[in-house]
C-alpha positions, -999 to 999 in steps of 0.1 A, spaced: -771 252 801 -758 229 772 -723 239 781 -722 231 820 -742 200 809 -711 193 787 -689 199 812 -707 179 840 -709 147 812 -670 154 809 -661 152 845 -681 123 854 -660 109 828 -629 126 840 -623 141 805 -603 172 813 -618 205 800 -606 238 786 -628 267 775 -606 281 742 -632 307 732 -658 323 745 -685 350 732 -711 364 756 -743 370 737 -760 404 737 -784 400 765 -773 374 782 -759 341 784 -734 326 756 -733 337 716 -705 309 711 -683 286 734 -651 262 721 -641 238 746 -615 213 743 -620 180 760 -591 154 759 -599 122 771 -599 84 755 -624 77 729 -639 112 739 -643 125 705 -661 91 694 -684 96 720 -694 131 718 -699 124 679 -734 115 685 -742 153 698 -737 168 667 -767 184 656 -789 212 667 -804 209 702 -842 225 711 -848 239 745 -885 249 757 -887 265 791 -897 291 810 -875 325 802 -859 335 835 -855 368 816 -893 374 806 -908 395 834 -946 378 825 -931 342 828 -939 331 790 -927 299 776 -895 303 752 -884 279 727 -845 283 720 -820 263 700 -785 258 697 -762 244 673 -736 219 685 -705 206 664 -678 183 674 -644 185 662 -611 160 658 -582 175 670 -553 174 643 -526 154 655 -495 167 640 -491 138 621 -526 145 600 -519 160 564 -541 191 570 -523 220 547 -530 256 554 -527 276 523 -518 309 539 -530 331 508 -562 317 510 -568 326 550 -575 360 560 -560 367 594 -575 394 617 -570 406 652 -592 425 679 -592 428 711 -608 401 733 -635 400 754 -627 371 778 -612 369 809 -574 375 817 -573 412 831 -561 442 821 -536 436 795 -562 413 767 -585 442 770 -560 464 759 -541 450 731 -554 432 704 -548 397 712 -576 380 699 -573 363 665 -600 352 642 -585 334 610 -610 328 581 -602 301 552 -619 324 526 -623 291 501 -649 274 526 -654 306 550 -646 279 576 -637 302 609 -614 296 639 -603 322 663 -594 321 703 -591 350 724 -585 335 762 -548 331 757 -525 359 768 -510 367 741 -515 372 701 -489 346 694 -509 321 715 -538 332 705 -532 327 669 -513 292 674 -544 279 694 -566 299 667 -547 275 637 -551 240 660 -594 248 658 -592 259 616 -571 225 613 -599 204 635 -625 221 612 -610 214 581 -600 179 593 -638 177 605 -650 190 570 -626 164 551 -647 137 572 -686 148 564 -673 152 529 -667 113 530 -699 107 551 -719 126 523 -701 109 494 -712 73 511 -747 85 521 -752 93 484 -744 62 473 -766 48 492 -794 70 485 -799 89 510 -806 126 506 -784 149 526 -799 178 542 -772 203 559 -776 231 580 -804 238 607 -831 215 595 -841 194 622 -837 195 658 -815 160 672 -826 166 708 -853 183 724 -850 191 760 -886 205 776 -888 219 809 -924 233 807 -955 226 804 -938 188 812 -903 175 818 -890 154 794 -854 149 772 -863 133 742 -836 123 713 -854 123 679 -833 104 659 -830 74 682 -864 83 705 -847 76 741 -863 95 761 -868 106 801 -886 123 825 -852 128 848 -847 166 826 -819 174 860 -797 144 855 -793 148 818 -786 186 826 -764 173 851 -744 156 826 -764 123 823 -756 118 790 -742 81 782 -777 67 773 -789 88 745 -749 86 734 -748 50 731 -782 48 715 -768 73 687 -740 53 678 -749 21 679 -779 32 652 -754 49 632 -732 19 635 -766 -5 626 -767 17 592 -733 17 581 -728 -12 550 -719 -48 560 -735 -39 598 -754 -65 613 
């Protein structure tokens, strides 16, 4: 649901979209999903999604109809121009290859094609398997570890200001951003901000730019010097 709501927000935009990797989870639906999206001041925007989304609902998969509370984990990376100083240390990444699971036909299901590189200093991991071959695989596989690492250099600055201004930092899944309830009521709410609606379809539909612009103009309301 959060990536076709993605994907609807980037074509009412007219971002175009490419799915890079994609993991289908046990049961159903998705484990993990990279998509790239190239468009003007697209990564700025999509900033303010980072964070983990809650979604409470009805499971279409329970046979007695009970309420299910799920959540999801959303990061946005910068993709490393070439002209970015980000330095892979190839002792230091373990490469390893398997064969993929996505589409592309008979031959990706029979080689191994998919690659999976892991920077063992920050267990950061990047690997694409929708590419035909290993070769492209691995080279889209290195643009993603870059983007990470680039991200990582970034937050590492963010925490080093927050700190300073006294702020405690609390990483990994603390707190929701974004909760989006579809039963017992319908309503999208963004906790850090509190915009809010009722309209749950249009948000799902990619109705996006309001709780976006919200999110960055109250991170831009606590950087230093704002007024």
């Amino acid at each position: 649901m959060l990536l076709r709501m993605y994907l609807r927000w980037a074509e009412r935009h007219r971002f175009p979209t490419e799915i890079l990797d994609q993991q289908e989870g046990e049961q159903a639906g998705l484990k993990s999903v990279t998509v790239a999206v190239n468009g003007r001041r697209a990564y700025g925007w999509l900033r303010a999604e980072r964070g983990v989304h809650r979604l409470v609902r009805i499971s279409p998969f329970d046979s007695q109809n009970r309420r299910q509370t799920t959540f999801a984990l959303v990061e946005v990376l910068p993709e490393a121009d070439e002209d970015v100083e980000i330095e892979l240390d190839w002792d230091q990444i373990r490469v390893d290859t398997f064969r993929s699971q996505g589409a592309g036909g008979q031959h990706v299901n029979k080689t191994d094609s998919a690659v999976r590189l892991t920077h063992l200093p920050t267990g950061i991991v990047a690997q694409s398997q929708n590419e035909r071959s290993q070769t492209q695989n691995k080279e889209m596989a290195i643009k993603v570890l870059k983007a990470r690492l680039l991200e990582r250099q970034l937050e590492e600055k963010e925490a080093a200001v927050r700190a300073l201004k006294g702020e405690h930092v609390e990483a990994g899944w603390g707190n929701q951003i974004r909760s989006y309830v579809l039963h017992p009521y319908q309503m999208v709410k963004d906790l850090r901000t509190s915009v809010e609606t009722g309209n749950t379809a249009a948000v799902l539909d990619g109705d996006l730019d309001a709780f976006m612009q919200a999110e960055l103009e109250r991170v831009i309301g606590d950087e230093p010097g704002a007024t």
